[in-house]
C-alpha angles and dihedrals in degrees: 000000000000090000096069090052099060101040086060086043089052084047103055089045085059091045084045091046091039098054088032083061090042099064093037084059093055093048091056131102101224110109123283092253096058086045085060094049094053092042090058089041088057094040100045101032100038105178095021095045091046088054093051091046105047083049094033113013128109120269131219108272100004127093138231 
């Protein structure tokens, strides 16, 4: 029983980390065809492209 609850709770921390990327993606300053990249990477890949992003990913006012 406490195994289903935490893995919805692991879940909705994904969803959160994964919306939260997202955003971030959108702020940043990086052109709109690597955005779209890093926004199918989060959204295809949950867990693994919100890995690659938060080590990789493009930031909110820097480039590249």
């Amino acid at each position: 029983m406490m195994n289903n609850s935490f893995g919805g709770l692991f879940g909705v921390l994904i969803l959160v980390g994964d919306i939260w990327a997202v955003i971030n993606i959108f702020q940043s300053t990086v052109s709109n065809e690597k955005k779209l990249i890093w926004i199918v990477a989060v959204v295809l890949l949950p867990l693994l492209g919100l890995a690659l992003w938060f080590f990789l990913g493009p930031r909110a006012g820097k480039s590249g």
